[in-house]
C-alpha positions as CSV (number, residue, x, y, z in Angstrom):
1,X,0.0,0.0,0.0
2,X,1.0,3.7,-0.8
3,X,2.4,5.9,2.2
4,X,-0.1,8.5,3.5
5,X,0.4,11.3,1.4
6,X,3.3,14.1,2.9
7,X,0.9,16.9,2.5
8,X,1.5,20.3,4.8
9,X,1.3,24.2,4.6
10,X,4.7,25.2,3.1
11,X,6.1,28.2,2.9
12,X,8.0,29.5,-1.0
13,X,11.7,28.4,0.3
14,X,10.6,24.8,1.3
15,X,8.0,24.4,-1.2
16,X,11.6,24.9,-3.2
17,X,12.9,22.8,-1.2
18,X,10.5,19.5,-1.7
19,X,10.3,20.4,-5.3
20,X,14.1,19.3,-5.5
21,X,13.7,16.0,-3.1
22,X,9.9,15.0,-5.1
23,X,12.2,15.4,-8.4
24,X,15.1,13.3,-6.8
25,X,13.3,10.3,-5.6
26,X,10.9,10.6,-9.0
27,X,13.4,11.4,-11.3
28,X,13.5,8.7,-13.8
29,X,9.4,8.8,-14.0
30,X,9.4,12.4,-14.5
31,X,11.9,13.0,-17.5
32,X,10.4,9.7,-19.2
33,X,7.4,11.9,-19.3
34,X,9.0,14.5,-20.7
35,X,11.2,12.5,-22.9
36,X,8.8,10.5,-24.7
37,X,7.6,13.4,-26.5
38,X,10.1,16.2,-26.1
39,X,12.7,14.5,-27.7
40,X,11.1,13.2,-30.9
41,X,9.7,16.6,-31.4
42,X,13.5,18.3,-30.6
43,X,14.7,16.4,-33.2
44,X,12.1,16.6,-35.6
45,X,12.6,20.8,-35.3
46,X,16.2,20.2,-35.2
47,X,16.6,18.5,-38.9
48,X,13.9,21.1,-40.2
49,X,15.4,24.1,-38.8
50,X,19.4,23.6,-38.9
51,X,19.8,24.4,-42.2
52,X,16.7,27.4,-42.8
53,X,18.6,28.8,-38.9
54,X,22.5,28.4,-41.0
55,X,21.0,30.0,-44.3
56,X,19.5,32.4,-42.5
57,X,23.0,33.2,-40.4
58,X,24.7,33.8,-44.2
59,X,21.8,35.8,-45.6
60,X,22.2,38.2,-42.2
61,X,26.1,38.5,-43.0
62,X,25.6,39.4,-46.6
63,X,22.7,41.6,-45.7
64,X,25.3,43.6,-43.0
65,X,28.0,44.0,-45.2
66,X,25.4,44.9,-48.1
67,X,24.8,48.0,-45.7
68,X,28.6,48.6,-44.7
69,X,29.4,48.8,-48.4
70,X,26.0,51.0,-49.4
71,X,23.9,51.8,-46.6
72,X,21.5,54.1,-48.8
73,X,20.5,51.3,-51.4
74,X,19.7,48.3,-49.1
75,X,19.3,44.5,-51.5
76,X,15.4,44.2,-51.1
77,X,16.0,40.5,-52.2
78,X,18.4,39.4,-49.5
79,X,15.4,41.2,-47.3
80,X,13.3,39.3,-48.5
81,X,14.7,36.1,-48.1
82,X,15.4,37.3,-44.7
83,X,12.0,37.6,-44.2
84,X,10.7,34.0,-45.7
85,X,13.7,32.0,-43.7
86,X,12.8,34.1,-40.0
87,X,8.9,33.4,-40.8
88,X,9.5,29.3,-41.9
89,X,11.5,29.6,-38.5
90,X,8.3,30.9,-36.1
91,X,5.8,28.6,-38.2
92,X,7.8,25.3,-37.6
93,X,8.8,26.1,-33.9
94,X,5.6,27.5,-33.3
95,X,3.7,24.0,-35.2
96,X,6.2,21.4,-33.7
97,X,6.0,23.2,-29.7
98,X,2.6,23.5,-29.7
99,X,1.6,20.0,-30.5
100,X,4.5,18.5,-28.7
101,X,4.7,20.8,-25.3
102,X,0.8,20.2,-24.2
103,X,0.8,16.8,-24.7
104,X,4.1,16.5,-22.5
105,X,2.5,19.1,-19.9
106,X,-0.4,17.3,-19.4
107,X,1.6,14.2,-18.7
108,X,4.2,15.6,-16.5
109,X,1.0,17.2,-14.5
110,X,-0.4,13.7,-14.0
111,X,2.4,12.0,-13.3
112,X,3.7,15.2,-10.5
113,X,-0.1,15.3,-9.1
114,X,0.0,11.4,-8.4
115,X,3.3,10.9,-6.5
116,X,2.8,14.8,-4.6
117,X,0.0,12.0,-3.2
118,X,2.4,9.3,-3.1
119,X,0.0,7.4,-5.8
120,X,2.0,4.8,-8.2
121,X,1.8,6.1,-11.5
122,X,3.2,4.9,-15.2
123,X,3.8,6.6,-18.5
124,X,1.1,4.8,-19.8
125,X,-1.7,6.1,-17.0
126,X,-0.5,9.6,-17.5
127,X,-0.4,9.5,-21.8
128,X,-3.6,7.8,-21.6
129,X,-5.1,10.3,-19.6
130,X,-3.7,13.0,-21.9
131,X,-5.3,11.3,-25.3
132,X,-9.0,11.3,-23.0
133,X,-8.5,14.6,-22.0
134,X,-6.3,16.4,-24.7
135,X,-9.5,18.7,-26.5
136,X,-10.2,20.0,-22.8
137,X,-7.0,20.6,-21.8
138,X,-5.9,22.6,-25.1
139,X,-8.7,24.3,-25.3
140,X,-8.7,25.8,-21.6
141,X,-5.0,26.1,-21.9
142,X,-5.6,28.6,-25.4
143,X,-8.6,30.7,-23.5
144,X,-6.5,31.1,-21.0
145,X,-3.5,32.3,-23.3
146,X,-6.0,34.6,-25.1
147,X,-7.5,35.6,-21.8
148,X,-4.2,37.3,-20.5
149,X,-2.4,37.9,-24.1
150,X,-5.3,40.3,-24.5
151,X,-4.6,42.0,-20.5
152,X,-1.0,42.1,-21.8
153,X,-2.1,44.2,-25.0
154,X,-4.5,46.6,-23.8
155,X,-1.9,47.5,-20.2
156,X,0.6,45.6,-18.8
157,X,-0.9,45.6,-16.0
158,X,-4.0,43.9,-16.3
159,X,-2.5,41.4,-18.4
160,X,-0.1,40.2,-15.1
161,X,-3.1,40.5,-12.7
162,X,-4.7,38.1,-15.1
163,X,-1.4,35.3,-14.9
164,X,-1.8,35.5,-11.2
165,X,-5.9,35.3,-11.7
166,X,-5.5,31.6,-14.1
167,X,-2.0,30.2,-12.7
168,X,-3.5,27.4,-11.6
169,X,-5.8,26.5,-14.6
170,X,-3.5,23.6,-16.0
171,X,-3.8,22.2,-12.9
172,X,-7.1,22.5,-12.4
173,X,-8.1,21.4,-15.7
174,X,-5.6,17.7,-15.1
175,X,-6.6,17.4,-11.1
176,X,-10.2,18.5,-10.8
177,X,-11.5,17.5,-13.9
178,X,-12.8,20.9,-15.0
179,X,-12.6,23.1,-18.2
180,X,-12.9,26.5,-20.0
181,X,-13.9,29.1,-17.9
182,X,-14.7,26.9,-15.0
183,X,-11.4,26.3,-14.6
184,X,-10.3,30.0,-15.1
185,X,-12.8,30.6,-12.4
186,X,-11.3,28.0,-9.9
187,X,-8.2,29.0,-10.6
188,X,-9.3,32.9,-9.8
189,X,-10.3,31.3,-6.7
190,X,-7.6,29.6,-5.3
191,X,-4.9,32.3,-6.4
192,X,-7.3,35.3,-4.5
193,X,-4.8,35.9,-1.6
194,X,-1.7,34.5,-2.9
195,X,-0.8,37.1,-5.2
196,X,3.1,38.2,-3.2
197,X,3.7,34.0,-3.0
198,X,3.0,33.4,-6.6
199,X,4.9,36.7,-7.6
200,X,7.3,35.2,-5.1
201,X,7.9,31.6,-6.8
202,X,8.0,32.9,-10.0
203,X,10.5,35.0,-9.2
204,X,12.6,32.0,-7.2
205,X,12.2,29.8,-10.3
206,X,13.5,32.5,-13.1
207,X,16.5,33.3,-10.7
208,X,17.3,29.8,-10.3
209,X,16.7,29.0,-14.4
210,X,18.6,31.5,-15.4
211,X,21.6,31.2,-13.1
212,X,21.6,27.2,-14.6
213,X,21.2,29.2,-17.9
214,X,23.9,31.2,-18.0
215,X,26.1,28.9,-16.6
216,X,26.0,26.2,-18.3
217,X,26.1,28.2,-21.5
218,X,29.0,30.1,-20.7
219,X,30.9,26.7,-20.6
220,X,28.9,24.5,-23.5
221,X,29.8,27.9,-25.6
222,X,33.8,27.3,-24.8
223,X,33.5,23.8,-25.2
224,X,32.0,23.6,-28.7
225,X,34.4,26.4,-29.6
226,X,37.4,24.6,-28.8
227,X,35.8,21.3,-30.9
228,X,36.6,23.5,-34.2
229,X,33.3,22.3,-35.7
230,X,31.5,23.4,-39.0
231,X,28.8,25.6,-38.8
232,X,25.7,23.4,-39.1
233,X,27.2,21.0,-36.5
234,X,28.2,23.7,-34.1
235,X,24.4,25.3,-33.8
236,X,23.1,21.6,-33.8
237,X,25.3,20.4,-30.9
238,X,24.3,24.5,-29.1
239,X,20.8,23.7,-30.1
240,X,21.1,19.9,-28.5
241,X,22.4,21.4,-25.2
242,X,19.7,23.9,-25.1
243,X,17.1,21.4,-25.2
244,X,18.8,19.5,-23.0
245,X,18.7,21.8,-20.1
246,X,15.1,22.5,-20.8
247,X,14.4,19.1,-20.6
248,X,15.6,18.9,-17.3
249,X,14.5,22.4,-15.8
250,X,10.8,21.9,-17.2
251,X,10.0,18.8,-14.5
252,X,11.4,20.9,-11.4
253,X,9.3,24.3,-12.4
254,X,6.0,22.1,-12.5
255,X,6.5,20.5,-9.7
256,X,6.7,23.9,-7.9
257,X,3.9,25.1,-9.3
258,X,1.5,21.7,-8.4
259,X,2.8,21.9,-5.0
260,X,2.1,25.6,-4.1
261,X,-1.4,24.4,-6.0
262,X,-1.7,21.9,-3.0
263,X,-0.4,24.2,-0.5
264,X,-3.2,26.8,-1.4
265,X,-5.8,24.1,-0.9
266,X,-4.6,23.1,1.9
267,X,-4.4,26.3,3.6
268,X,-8.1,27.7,2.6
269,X,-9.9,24.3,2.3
270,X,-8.5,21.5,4.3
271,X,-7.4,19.3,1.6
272,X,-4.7,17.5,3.7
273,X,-7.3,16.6,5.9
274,X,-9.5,15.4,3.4
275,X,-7.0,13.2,1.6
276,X,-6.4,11.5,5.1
277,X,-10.1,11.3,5.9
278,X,-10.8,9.4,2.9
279,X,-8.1,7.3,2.3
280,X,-8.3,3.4,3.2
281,X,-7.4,2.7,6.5
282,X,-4.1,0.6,7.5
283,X,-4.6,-3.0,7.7
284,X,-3.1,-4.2,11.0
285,X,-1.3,-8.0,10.6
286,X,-2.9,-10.6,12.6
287,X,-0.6,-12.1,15.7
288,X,1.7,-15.2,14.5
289,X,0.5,-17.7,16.4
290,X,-2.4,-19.8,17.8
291,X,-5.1,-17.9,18.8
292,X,-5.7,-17.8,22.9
293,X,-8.0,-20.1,24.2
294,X,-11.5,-18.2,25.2
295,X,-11.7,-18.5,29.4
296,X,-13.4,-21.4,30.9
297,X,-16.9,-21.0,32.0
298,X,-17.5,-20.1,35.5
């Protein structure tokens, strides 16, 4: 039988803290998630988008020293093939990510959600879930986009008022079981209060992203440097790291987010309490043994 599930009121630093011991003991389970369908879709990009990304590099070169040598007659045609190469760029990174990231979201939600309540869980449960639930979860998940691109367009303001408001509506939508503006709405509810810890986490999470980021950047850029590589191979290997290191910061920044989820319902609704109240109770073993003889009759 599982363990009872390690559910408390955290504060930001150690909901930080059990995000990096839940992705320790789970870590094979939670980049097998990610893996099944990051990678194929990585490397799909990769092949279509090496050489349009080195052709692209060239046509930039010519187009600067184009300008150097005549900077009052600019080529319209190397413009224009500028142009085509940078849009063929956003159309297959925008196709390829948002098929591929949803799906592997959805998952890595499932999978995070199950062992936050110590639940087994398998690639299979969480992929079949996704395929049950994939119309649902896309189509909250682009309302919600809409929702707060349009706050971000009319004032800045309004539009990160909104990302605190719908935070939550992922989770929502893969835990609860609800959709479209249902979950907005749940997620409105659960986030009214918490505005300084959400600002807070997402605040801890870019600091710590970018600090990996840069670091490991910094010394991959060296490194391929000193390999003497040709072009196409050296922005396939930069491009390899990059995904890389997103593939194994995107399970640690979901499970922060699912457990300050839990840590808001535990604080306004009792959920800890519920989970124990309604979970099976322990079976207690039966004494090794004969059993004692009942006392004689008086």
């Amino acid at each position: 039988m599982a363990e009872p599930p390690r559910l408390r009121p955290q504060e930001i630093v150690e909901i930080l803290d059990s995000s990096f011991r839940l992705y320790r003991e789970n870590f094979s389970l939670f980049i097998g998630v990610i893996a099944l369908v990051y990678i194929p879709a990585q490397i799909l990009q990769m092949v279509i988008t090496g050489p349009i990304s080195l052709e692209l590099g060239t046509l930039m070169a010519q187009m600067q020293a184009q300008s150097r040598s005549n900077p009052n007659s600019p080529d319209m045609s190397i413009m224009k093939q500028v142009i085509g190469h940078s849009t063929m760029l956003l159309l297959v990174t925008a196709l390829v990510s948002g098929v591929a990231f949803p799906i592997a979201a959805c998952a890595l939600t499932k999978a995070v959600s199950r062992r936050v309540l110590n639940e087994a869980t398998s690639l299979r449960e969480c992929y079949g879930f996704v395929f049950r639930n994939f119309g649902r979860y896309v189509g909250t998940i682009l309302l919600n986009g809409l929702a707060v691109g349009l706050g971000l367009m009319c004032c800045v303001v309004p539009g990160i008022l909104l990302s605190i408001w719908f935070v939550f509506t992922a989770y929502v939508v893969v835990i609860e079981g609800l959709g479209g503006t249902s979950a907005m709405g749940r997620s409105r509810e659960l986030s009214r209060g918490q505005g300084w810890r959400i600002v807070g986490l997402f605040v801890i999470l870019i600091v710590v992203s970018l600090s990996l980021t840069f670091s490991i950047n910094a010394f991959s850029g060296y490194a391929i440097q000193r390999m003497e590589l040709q072009p196409l191979h050296q922005f396939m290997a930069q491009q390899a790291l990059q995904d890389v290191l997103h593939l194994l910061l995107t399970p640690f920044f979901s499970i922060g987010w699912i457990l300050l989820y839990y840590d808001v319902r535990i604080r306004n609704e009792g959920f800890d309490l519920e989970v124990r109240m309604t979970a099976p109770a322990a079976v207690v073993p039966a004494p090794e043994g004969p059993s004692p003889a009942p006392p004689a009759a008086a």
